[in-house]
N, C-alpha and C positions, 0 to 999 in steps of 0.2 A: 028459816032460810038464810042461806051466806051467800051473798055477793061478792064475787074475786074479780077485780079490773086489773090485768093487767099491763105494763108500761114499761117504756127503758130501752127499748128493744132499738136496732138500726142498722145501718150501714157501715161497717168498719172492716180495715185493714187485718190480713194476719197478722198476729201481734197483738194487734189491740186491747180494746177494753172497754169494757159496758157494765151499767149495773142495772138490774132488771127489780121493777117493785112490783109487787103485790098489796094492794089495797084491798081491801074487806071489809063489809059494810052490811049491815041488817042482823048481824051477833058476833060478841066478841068471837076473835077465833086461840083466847088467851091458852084455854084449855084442848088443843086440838092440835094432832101431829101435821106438819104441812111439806108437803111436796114441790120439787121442780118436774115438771115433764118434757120432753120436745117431740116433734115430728118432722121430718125432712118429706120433701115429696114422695111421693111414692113407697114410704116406708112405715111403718104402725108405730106408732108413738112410743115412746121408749122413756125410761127414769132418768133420774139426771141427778136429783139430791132431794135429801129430808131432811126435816129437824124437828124436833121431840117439843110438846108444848113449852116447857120451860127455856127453851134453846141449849140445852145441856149436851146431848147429843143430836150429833149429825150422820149422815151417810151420803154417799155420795156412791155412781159408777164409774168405775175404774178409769176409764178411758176422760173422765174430768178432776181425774184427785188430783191436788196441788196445783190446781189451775182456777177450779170455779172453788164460791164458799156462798152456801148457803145461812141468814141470820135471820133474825126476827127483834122486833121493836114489838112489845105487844101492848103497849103505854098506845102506839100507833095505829094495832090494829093491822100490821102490815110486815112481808116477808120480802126478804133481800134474795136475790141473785148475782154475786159479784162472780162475771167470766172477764179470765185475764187469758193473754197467751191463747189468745181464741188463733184460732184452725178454721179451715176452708169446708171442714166435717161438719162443724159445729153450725153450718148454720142449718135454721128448723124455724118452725111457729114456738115458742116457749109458751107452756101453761102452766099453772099455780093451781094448786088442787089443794082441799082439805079433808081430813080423815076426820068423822066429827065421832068415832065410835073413843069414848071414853077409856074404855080398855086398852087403847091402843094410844093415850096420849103421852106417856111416856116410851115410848120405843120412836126409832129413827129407822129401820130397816125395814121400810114401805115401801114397795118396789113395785107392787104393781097397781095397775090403774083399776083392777075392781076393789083395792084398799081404801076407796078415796069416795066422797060423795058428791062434794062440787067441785069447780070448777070454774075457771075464767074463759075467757074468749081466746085469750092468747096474743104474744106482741113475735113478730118478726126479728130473727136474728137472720141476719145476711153478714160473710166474713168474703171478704176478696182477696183473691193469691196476686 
């Protein structure tokens, strides 16, 4: 079993900035691709960014590239979400997911959410115009 808590999440300004952690707890998650997700009201949760176990490779969706960056610290145990130049769009529940299939720990273009096994509870991003 993995444990995903995630954190970071708030109230900020368009413009702004936030960096969202992922903590993981009950097995490394050293060897395992790991995802950003969100969901906005009323809308079905959607990707956001991945990165490949070793942190080598990234992906991201389009409408976040060159704005957020997905990292990992696996010394930590834990995965980053740096959103810069956050938008009024961007706000959602953020969730941290993990891919625990082996196969699949080196690739970064995880996009969907039956790629994924766990899962955290999710932190609030709120952006004000």
């Amino acid at each position: 079993q993995v444990q995903l808590v995630e954190s970071g999440g708030g109230l900020v300004q368009a413009g702004g900035s936030l960096r969202l952690s992922c903590a993981a707890s009950g097995r490394t998650i050293s060897n395992y691709a790991m995802g950003w997700f969100r969901q906005a009201p009323g809308k079905e949760r959607e990707f956001v960014a991945s990165i490949s176990y070793s942190g080598g490779s990234t992906y991201y969706t389009t409408s976040v590239k060159g704005r957020f960056t997905i990292s990992r610290d696996n010394a930590k145990n834990t995965v980053y979400l740096h959103l810069n130049s956050l938008k009024p769009e961007d706000t959602a529940v953020y969730y941290c997911s993990a891919d625990t299939m082996l196969s699949a720990q080196a690739m970064a273009e995880l996009t969907e959410v039956s790629e994924y096994d766990y899962w955290g509870q999710g932190t609030q991003v709120t952006v004000s115009s």
